[in-house]
matplotlib code that plots the C-alpha trace (Angstrom):
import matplotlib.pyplot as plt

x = [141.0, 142.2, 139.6, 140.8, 139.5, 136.2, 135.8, 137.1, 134.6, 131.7, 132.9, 132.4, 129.6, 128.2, 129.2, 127.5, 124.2, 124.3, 125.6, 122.9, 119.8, 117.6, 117.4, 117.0, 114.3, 112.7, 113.3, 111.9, 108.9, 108.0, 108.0, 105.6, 103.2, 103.3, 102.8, 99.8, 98.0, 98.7, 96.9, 93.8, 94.1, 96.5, 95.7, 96.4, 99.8, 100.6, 100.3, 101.7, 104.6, 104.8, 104.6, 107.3, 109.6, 109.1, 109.7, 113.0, 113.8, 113.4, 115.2, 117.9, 118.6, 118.2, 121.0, 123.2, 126.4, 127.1]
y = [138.3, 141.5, 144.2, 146.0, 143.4, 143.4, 147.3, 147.1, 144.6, 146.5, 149.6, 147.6, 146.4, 149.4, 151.2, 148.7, 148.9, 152.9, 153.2, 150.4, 152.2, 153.0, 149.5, 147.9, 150.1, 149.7, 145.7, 146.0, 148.2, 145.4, 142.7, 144.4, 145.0, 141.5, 140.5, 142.5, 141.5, 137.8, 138.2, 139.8, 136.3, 134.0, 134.2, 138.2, 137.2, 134.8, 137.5, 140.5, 138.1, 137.9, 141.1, 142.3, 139.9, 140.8, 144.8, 144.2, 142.1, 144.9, 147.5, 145.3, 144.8, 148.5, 149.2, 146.8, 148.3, 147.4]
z = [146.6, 144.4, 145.2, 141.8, 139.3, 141.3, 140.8, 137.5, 136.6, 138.7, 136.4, 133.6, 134.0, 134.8, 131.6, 129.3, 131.4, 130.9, 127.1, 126.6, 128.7, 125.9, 124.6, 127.8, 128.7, 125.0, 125.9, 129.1, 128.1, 125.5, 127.2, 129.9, 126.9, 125.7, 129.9, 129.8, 126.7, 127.9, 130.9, 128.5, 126.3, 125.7, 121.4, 121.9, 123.8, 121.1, 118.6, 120.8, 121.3, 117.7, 116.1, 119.3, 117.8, 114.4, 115.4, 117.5, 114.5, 112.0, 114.4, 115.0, 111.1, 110.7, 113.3, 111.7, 110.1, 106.7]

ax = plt.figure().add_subplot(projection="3d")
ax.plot(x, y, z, "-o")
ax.set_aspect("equal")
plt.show()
C-alpha cells in the first residue's frame, strides 16, 4: 500500500472541507433548523423544509458565474 497517495488524498480532502467551511456550516446550521421545527409539527417541517430549499436555491444561483 503507498502511504503517499493516502496522505495526498487525506490532504485533499482536507483542503476542500476548509475552503468549503462556511457553506457546510450554513448547510449544517439549516438543516438543524428545519430538525427543530419538525419536532414542533410535522406541517411547520414541511414548510421549513421548503422555504430552506428555496433559499439555498436562490444563493446557489446567485453564486453562479456567468
Amino acid at each position: 500500500m503507498n502511504i503517499g497517495k493516502l496522505t495526498d488524498g487525506l490532504k485533499a480532502i482536507g483542503l476542500f472541507l476548509l475552503s468549503n467551511l462556511i457553506a457546510i456550516l450554513f448547510l449544517i446550521g439549516l438543516a438543524l433548523i428545519v430538525y427543530a421545527v419538525f419536532l414542533v409539527s410535522l406541517v411547520f417541517g414541511l414548510v421549513a423544509a421548503g422555504i430552506a430549499l428555496i433559499l439555498v436555491s436562490l444563493i446557489m444561483n446567485s453564486e453562479k458565474p456567468s
